[in-house]
MARDO-601301 format. One record per residue (C-alpha): residue number from 1; residue in one letter; chain; x, y, z. Coordinates in nm, 4 decimals. Each point is the difference from the previous one (the first is absolute). Example, Ala and Ser with C-alpha at 12.3 -4.5 7.8 and 13.67 -1.06 7.14 Angstrom:
MARDO-601301
+-----+------+------+----------+----------+----------+
: pos : code : unit :        x :        y :        z :
+-----+------+------+----------+----------+----------+
:   1 :    A :    A :   1.2300 :  -0.4500 :   0.7800 :
:   2 :    S :    A :   0.1370 :   0.3440 :  -0.0660 :
+-----+------+------+----------+----------+----------+
//
This chain:
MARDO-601301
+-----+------+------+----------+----------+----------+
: pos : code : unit :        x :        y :        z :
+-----+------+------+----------+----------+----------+
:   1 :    X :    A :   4.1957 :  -9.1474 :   1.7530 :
:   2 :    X :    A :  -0.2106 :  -0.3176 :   0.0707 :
:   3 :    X :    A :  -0.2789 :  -0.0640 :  -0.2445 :
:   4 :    X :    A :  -0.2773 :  -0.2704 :   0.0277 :
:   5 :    X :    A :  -0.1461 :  -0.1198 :  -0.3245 :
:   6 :    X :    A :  -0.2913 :  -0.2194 :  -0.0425 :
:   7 :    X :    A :  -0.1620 :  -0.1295 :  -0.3230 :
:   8 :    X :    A :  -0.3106 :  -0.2305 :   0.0544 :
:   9 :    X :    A :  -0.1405 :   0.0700 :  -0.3476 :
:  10 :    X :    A :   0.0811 :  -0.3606 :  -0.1297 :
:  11 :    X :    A :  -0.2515 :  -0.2699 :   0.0829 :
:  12 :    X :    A :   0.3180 :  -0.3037 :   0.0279 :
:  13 :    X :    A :   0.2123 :   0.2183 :   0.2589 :
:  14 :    X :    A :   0.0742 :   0.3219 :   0.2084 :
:  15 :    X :    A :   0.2881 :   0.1585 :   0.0727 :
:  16 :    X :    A :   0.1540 :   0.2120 :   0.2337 :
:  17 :    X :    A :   0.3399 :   0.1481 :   0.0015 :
:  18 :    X :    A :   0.2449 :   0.2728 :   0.1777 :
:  19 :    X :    A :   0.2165 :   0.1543 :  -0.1257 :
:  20 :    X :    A :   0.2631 :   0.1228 :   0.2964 :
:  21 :    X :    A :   0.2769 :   0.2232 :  -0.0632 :
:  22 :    X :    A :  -0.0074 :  -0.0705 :  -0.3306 :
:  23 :    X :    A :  -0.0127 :  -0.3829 :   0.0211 :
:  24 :    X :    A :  -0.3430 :  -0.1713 :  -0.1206 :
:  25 :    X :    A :  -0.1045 :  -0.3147 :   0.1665 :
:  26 :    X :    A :  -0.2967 :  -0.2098 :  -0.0711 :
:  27 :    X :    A :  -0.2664 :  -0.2350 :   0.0645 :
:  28 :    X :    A :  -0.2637 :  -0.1468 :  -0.2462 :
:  29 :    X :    A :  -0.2529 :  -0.2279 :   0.1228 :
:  30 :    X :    A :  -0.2188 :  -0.2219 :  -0.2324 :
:  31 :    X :    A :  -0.3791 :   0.0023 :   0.0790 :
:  32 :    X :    A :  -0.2491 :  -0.2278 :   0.0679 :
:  33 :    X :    A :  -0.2600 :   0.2548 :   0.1480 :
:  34 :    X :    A :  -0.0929 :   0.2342 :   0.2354 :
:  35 :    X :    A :   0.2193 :   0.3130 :  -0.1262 :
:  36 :    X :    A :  -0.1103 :   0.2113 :   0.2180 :
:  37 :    X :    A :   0.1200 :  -0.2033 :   0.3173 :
:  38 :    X :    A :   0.3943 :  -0.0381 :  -0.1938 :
:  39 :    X :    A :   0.0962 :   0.3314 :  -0.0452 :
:  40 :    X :    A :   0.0637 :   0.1322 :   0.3932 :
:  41 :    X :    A :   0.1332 :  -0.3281 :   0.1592 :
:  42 :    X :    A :   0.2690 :  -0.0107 :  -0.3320 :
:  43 :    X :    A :   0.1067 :   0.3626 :   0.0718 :
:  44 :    X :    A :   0.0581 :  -0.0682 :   0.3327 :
:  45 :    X :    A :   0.1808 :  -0.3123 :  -0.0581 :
:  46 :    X :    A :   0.2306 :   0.2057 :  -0.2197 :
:  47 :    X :    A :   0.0469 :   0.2880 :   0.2092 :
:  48 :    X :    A :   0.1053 :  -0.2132 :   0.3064 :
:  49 :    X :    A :   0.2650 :  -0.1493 :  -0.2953 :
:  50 :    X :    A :   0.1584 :   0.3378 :  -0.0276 :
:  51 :    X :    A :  -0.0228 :   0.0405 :   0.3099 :
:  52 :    X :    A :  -0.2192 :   0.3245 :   0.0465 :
:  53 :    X :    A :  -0.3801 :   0.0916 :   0.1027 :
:  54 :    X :    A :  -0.2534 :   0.2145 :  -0.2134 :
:  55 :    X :    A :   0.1635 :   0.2804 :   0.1436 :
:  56 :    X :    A :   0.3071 :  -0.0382 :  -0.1797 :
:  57 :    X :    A :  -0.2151 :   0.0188 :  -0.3042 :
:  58 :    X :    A :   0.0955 :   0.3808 :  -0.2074 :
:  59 :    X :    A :  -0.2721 :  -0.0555 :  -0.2751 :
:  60 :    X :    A :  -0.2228 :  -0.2731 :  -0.1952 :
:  61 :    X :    A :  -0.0265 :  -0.1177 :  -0.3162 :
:  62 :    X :    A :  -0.2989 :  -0.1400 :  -0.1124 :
:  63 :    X :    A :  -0.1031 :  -0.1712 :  -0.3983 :
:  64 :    X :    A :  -0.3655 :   0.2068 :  -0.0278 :
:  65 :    X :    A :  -0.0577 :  -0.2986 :  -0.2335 :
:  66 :    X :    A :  -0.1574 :  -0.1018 :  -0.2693 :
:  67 :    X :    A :  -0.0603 :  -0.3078 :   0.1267 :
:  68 :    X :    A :  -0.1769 :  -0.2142 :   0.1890 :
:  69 :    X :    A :  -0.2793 :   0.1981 :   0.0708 :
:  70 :    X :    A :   0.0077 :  -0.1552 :   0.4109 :
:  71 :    X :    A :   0.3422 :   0.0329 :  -0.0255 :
:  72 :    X :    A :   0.0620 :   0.3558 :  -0.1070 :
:  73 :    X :    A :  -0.1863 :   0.0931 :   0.2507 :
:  74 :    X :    A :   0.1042 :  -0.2165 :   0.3370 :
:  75 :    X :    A :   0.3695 :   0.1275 :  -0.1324 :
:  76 :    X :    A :  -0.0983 :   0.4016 :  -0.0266 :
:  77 :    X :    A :  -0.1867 :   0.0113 :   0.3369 :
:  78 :    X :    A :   0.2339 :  -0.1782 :   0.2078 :
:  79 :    X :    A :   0.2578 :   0.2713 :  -0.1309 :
:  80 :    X :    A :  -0.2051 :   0.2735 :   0.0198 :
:  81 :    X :    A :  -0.1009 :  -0.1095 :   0.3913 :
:  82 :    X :    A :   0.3702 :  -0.0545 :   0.0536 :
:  83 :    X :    A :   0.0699 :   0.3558 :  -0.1346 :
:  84 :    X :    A :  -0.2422 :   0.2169 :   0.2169 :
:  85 :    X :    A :   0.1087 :  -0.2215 :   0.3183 :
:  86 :    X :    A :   0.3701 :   0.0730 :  -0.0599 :
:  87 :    X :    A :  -0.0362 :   0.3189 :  -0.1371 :
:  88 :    X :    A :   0.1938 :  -0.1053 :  -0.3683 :
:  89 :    X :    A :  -0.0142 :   0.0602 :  -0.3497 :
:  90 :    X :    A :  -0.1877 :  -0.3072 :  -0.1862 :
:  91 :    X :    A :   0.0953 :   0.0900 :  -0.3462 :
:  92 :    X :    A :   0.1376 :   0.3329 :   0.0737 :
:  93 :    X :    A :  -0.3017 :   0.1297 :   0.1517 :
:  94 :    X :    A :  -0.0442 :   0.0447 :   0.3475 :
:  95 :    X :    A :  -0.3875 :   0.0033 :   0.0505 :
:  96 :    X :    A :  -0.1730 :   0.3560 :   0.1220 :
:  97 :    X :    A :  -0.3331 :   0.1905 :  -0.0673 :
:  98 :    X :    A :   0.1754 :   0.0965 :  -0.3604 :
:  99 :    X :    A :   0.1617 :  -0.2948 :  -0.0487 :
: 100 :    X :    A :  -0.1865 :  -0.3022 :  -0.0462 :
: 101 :    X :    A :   0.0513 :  -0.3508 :   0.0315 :
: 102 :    X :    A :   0.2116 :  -0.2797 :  -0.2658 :
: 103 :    X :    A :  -0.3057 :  -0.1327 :  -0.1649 :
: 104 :    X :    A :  -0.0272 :  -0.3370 :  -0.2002 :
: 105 :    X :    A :   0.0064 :  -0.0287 :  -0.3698 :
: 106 :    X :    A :  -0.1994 :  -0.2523 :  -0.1437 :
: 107 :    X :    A :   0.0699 :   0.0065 :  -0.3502 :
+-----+------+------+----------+----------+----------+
//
């Protein structure tokens, strides 16, 4: 199973990992600003590391925070986009008219 994780609730750093076949590798970038424009392009960069595209991707895992309050929430609606393009679980949920989407936490 291949598992993204990202965690932007921190205001100093993000991270992103994936976990494939049972081996975790990751990448933490310290932030100056602009959050929000990190996130993608460090996914990407991580995914071409391992070698795969977002359709190697089985499910997401996504800190819902608390947080940052920006952060919390660039993190949970980049998964949640990235779950109902792919058609995977963000949390364990996979999102449908009963099932609604990982919201933040903000404390």
């Amino acid at each position: 199973m291949n598992t993204l994780f990202i965690d932007t609730t921190s205001n100093q750093e993000i991270t992103v990992a994936i976990s494939k076949n049972g081996i975790e590798e990751k990448i933490t970038q310290q932030l100056t600003n602009h959050k929000s424009q990190i996130v993608l392009p460090l996914i990407e960069k991580l995914l071409k590391k391992q070698q795969m595209t977002l359709h190697d991707l089985n499910a997401i895992s996504v800190n819902p925070g608390p947080g940052s309050f920006t952060g919390v929430r660039v993190g949970v609606s980049v998964a949640n986009a990235l779950s109902f393009a792919l058609q995977i679980p963000v949390n364990g949920k996979i999102f449908s008219e009963n099932t609604p989407l990982v919201e933040p936490i903000y404390g």
